[in-house]
N, C-alpha and C positions, 0 to 999 in steps of 0.2 A: 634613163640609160640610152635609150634609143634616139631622144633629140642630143643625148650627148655625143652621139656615134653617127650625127649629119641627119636626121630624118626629121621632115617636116613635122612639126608639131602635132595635125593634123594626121600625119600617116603615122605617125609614133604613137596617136592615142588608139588608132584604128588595130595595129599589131598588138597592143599589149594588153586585147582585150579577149585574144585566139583563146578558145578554152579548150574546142575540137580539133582535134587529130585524127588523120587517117591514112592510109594510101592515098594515089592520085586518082583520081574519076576511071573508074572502069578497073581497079585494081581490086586484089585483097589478099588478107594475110598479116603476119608480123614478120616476115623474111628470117623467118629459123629452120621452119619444117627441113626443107630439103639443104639445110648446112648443117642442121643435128643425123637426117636419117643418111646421107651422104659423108658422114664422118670429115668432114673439109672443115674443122674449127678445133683453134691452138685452145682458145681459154675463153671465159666466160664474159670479158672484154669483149672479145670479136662477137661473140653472139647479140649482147649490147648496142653495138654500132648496128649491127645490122636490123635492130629492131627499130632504133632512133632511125636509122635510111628510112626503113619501109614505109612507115609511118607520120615522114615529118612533112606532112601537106594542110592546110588549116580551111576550115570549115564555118562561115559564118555569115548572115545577112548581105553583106557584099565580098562572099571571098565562097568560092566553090575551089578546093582542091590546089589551094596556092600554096607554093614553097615554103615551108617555115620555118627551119631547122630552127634557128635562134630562139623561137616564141618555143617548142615545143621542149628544147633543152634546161628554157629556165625554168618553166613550170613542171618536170621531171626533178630539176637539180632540188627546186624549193620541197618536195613532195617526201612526207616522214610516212605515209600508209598508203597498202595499195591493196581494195577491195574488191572482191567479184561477188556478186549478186545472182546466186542461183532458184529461179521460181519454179524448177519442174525437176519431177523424179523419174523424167523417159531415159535420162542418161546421169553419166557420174562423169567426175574429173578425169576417172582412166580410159574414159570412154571415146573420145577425143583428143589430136592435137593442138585443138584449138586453146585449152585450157593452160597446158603449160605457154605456150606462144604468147598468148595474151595477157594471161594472169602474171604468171610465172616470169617472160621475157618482161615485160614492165616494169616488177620489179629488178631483174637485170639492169634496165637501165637506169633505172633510181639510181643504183648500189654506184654503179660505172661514174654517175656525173657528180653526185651527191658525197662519195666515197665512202657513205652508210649505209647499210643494209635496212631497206625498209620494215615495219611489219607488215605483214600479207595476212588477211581475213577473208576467208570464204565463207560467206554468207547465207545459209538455209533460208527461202523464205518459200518455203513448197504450204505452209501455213502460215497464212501472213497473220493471221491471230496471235501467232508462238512463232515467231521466228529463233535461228538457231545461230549464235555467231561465234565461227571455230576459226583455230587461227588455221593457214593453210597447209602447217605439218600435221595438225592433227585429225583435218578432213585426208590427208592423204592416209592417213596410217586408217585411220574408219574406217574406208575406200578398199582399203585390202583385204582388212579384217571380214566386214560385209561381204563383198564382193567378188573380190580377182582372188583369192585365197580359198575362201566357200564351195568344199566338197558339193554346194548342193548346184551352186552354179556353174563349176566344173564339168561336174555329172550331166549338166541341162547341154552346155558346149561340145559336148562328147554325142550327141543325137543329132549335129547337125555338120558333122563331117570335114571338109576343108575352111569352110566359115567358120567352125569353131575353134580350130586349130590357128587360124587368124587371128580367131580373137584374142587366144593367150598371147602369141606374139603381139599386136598391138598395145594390149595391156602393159607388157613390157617394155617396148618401143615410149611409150608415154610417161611411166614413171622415171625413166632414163633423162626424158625431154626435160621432166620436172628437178632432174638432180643439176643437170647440166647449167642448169638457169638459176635455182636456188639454193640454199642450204634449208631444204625443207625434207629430203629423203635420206634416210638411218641406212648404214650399210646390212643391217639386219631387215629393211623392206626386200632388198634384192633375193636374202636369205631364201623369208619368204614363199616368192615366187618363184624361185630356183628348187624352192623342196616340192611345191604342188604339182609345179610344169616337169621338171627336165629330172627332176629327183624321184619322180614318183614314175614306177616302168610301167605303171600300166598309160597314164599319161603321156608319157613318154612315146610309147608305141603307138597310143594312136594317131599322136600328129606325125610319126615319121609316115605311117602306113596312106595318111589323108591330106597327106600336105607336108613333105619334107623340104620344101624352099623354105618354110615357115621355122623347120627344124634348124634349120642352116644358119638362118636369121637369127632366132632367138641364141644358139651358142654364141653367133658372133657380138652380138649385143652385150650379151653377159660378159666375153672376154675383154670388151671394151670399157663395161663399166671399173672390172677390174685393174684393167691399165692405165684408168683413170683417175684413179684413186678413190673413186666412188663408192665401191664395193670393195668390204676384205672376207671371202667366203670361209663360213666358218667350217666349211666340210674340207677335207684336206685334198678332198679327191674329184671336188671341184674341177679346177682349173684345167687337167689331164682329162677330164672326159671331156670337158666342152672345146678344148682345142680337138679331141678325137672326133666329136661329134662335126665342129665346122669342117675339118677334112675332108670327111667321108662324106658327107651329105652334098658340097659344092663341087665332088670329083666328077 
């Protein structure tokens, strides 16, 4: 395809052999974080493009950091699964943005060029003896269950005052990243975290009392997921407080 589109025989075998992607030298990122946390993105297309941008520079024995949108799109278009491979238990997928950016945005752009939605595997290999291979709805739903949902890690985040009060929002902030990019989050995940964090007063009180930017954040978050069709909350009274809650807290 490439010597049919004018390229030397010679530079045609050289491009069609890119396997690495990345940003350009001195870069990094999958160009989502601040178009997801900035609200500036129509659909899940746009987020796509902007992953293919970030990323489309190719990495090889004579190629540091060269342009290659073409090499990076075909082997995206041809691509039916998309894996991440986790070997340590210091963090989880809600733990970071990098997870949905990377994992998650990838698959975006499979879905965008390909017009199929890839499978996605998150991969346990914290034991490489026993590895664990889940697909990546059902490490998210673990993830909450475990984790972001668990009175006992709650109760740990509540000892440590505006950081932990962070951390519920982040948490949030990142399953939203993971909705936005796949169809891998239930509108019942958002449930959720809507009953631990913002439905539960005592919860509730401490991140307004230790961190109400976070309070602010987290309502507006939720009301977006809602007007995004993301979430359909199953409380009725939902919606009415977290718009009450984003008023009051950014006045």
């Amino acid at each position: 395809a490439l010597i049919a589109a004018g390229h030397a025989p010679e530079e045609a075998l050289r491009q069609s052999l890119y396997r690495v992607f990345s940003t350009p030298p001195g870069g990094y990122g999958a160009g989502l974080g601040a178009l997801i946390d900035g609200g500036g993105w129509k659909d899940r297309a746009q987020l796509a493009e902007a992953f293919i941008a970030a990323g489309a520079y190719a990495y090889a024995a004579d190629a540091y950091g060269v342009p290659a949108r073409p090499a990076l799109e075909a082997r995206l278009g041809a691509a039916t699964v998309v894996a991440q491979n986790q070997d340590n238990r210091e963090h989880d997928l809600l733990d970071s943005d990098d997870y949905y950016q990377f994992e998650s945005g990838l698959a975006a752009a499979v879905q965008s060029l390909s017009g199929r939605a890839p499978a996605i595997y998150h991969n346990d290999h914290t034991r490489p003896e026993a590895p664990k291979i889940r697909t990546l709805k059902e490490e998210i739903a673990r993830t909450l269950r475990a984790r972001a949902v668990n009175p006992k890690w709650i109760n740990g985040m509540m000892r440590h005052g505006y950081k932990g009060a962070f951390e519920f929002a982040a948490t949030l902030d990142y399953l939203f990243g993971f909705a936005a990019t796949s169809d891998t989050v239930e509108s019942y995940h958002f449930d959720l975290l809507y009953d631990a964090y913002l439905g539960d007063p005592l919860v509730e009180a401490f991140i307004r009392e230790h961190n109400p930017a976070a309070l602010a954040e987290m309502a507006a978050r939720f009301l977006e997921a809602e007007a995004r069709g993301m979430w359909r909350p199953r409380s009725n009274s939902a919606a009415p407080k977290l718009t009450q809650l984003a008023r009051r807290e950014t006045a």
